[in-house]
N, C-alpha and C positions, 0 to 999 in steps of 0.2 A: 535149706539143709534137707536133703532126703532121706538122709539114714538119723538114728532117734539117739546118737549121741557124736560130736564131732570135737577138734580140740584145735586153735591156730593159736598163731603168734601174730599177733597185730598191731597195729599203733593207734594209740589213742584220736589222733584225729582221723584218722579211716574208718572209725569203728562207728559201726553201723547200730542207731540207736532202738535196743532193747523192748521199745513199746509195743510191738505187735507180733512179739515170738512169742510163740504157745511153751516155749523151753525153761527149764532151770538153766541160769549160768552160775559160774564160779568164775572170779578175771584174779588174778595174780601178778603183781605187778611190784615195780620199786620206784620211790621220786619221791617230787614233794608238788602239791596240789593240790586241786576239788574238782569234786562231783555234785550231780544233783539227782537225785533219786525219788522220780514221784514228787517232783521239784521243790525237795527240800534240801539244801544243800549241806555237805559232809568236808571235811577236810582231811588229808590225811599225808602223812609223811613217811617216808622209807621204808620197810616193807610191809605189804597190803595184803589182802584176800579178800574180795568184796560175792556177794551172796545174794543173786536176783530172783523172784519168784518169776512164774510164767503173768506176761504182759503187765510187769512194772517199767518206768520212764525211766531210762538214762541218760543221762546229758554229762560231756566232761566239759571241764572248766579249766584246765591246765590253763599254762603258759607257755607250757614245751610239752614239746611229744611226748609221749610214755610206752614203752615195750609193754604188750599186755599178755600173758597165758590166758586165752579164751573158750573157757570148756562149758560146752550145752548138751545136755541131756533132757531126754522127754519123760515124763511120769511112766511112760506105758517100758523107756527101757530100765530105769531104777523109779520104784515108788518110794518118796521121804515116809508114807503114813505107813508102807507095810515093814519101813524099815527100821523105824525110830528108836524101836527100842536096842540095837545093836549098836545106831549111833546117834544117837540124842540130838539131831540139828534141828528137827521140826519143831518152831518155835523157838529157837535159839540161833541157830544159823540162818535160816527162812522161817517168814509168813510170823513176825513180831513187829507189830508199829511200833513198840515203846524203848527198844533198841536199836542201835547201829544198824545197817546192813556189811559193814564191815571190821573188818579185825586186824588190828595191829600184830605182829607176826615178829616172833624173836627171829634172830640171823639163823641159829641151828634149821629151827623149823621152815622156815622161808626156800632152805635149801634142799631140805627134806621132802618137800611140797613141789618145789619144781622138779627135783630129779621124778619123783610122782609122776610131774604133767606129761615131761619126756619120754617115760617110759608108755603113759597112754596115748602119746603122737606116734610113739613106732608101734603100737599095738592095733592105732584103729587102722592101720591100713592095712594091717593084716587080715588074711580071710579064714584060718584056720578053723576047725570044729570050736577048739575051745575060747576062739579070740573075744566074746562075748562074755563070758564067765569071769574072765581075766581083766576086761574093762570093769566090769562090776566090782571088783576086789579093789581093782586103786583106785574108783570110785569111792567105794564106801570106806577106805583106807585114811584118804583125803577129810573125808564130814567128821569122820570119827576124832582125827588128828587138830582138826576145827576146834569140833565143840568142847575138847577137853582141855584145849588152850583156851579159849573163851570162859566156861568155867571156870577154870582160875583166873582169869583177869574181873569178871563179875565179883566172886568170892572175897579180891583181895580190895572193892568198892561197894561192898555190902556196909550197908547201917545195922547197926544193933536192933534184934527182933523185936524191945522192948519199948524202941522209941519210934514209933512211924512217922513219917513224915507228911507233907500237905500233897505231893505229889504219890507219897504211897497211897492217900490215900483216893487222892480222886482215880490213880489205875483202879484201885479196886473198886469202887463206882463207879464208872466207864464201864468197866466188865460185867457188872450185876447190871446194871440199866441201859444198853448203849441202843439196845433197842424199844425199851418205850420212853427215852429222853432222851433227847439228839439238842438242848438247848444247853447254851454256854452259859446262863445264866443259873442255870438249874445247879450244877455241877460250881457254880462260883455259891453260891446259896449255901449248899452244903456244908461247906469247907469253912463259912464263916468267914470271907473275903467279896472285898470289890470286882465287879465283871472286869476292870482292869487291871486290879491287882494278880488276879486270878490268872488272869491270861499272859501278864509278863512271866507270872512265875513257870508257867507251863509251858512258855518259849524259851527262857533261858536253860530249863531242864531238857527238854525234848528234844530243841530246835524247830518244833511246831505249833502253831496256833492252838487252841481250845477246838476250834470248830474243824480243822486239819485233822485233830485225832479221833474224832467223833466219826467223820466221814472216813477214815481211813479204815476205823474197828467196822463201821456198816461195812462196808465194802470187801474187808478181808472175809467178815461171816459170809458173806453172798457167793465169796468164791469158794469156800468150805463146802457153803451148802451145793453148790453148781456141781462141784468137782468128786466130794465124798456121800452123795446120796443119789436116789434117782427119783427126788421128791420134781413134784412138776414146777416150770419157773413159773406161774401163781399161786402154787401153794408156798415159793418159799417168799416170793413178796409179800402174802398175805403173816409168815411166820414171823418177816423182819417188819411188820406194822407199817408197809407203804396201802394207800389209798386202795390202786389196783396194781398188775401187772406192766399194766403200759408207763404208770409214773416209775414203778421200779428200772422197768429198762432204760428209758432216760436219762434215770440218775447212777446206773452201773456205766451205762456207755460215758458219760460225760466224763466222771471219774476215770473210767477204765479206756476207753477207747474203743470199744467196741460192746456190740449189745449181748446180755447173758447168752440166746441162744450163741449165739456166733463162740462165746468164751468154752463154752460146754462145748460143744463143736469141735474147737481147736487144740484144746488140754484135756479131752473126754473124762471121761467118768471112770474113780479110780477103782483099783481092786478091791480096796476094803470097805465099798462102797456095800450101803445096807437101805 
């Protein structure tokens, strides 16, 4: 893709898988199926809106074709961090291991969102002064329209403040420790659970293993850091408590697919970078 936002219509089995674009996507779609994301797999039925960061895995798993609305944009042409607070998706539409990467989509909205995509397929082929301006609007039109349905679907699967749960609470350790405690054991310890009890319960909530989300939280702060600062890649291996530089890269490329410089490279360094 040459220019830094584009939009097709494509079919699920032509779709060209998502591992080594430096891009945000958004895919739009209706059926009934799965995916695999960063190969964990998702299900989902009748209308969809699925939410990829730049160089996460896509794999579809249908059975039958699927019409997709496939829209990619680059950090440098909408930034999610300079924009978040207009539309609240960062961390709720993208860049959250402990939710979906997709959204179930009422019929109103589904139609609402595609007439959206249409109107950004006859705009990008536009060249006018203002045709950039105007991507950007049903861009941010789109995240906004997102998260506030998301929002309510969270809200009306909220637990009561007063009772946490065992998976509330390992998120919030995970979060306070994920970098000087990356063991499953540690986090079963805690919780006052068996390493296997531990771990069913964290699969049947998640859909991922214990040691899935451990590597996952490493991995998202590495791209934080890569992407929102211009700390050097040893200083931030040294930040996320790997050995040296070289084990850090290792373990980002294996994860990720390619090595932090190459990431930083390809998704550069953002505006709100400090």
């Amino acid at each position: 893709m040459d220019s830094l936002i584009s939009i097709q219509h494509t079919a699920s089995e032509t779709y060209t898988s998502g591992f080594d674009s430096p891009y945000y996507q958004i895919m739009l779609f209706d059926g009934v199926g799965s995916f695999e994301v960063d190969f964990t797999r998702y299900n989902f039925k009748s209308h969809t809106i699925l939410f990829l960061s730049p160089y996460q895995h896509l794999k579809w798993s249908t059975d039958c074709d699927i019409d997709i609305y496939q829209l990619q944009f680059h950090g440098d042409f909408y930034c999610i961090e300079y924009h978040k607070k207009e539309v609240a998706c960062n961390g709720l539409l993208f860049n959250n291991i402990y939710l979906h990467p997709h959204l179930p989509l009422s019929y109103p909205s589904f139609e609402e969102i595609t007439a959206i995509f249409d109107k950004l397929k006859l705009e990008v082929k536009d060249t006018h002064i203002y045709a950039d301006s105007v991507l950007r609007a049903y861009l941010q039109l789109t995240l906004a329209l997102c998260s506030k349905e998301k929002k309510t679907i969270l809200a009306s699967q909220a637990q009561p403040i007063n009772v946490p749960t065992d998976m509330d609470q390992f998120q919030q350790l995970l979060e306070q420790n994920f970098i000087q405690q990356r063991s499953v054991a540690h986090y079963a310890d805690q919780l006052a659970l068996s390493t296997d009890a531990f771990s069913k319960k964290i699969k049947k909530q998640f859909g991922k293993t214990p040691s899935q989300l451990i590597q996952d939280r490493v991995v998202l702060e590495a791209k934080k850091r890569l992407h929102l600062t211009f700390k050097s890649i040893k200083q931030i291996a040294s930040e996320l408590h790997f050995e040296d530089e070289f084990y850090f890269s290792r373990y980002f490329k294996k994860c990720v697919g390619l090595s932090p410089a190459h990431y930083r490279e390809q998704v550069g360094i953002s505006v709100v970078a400090k």
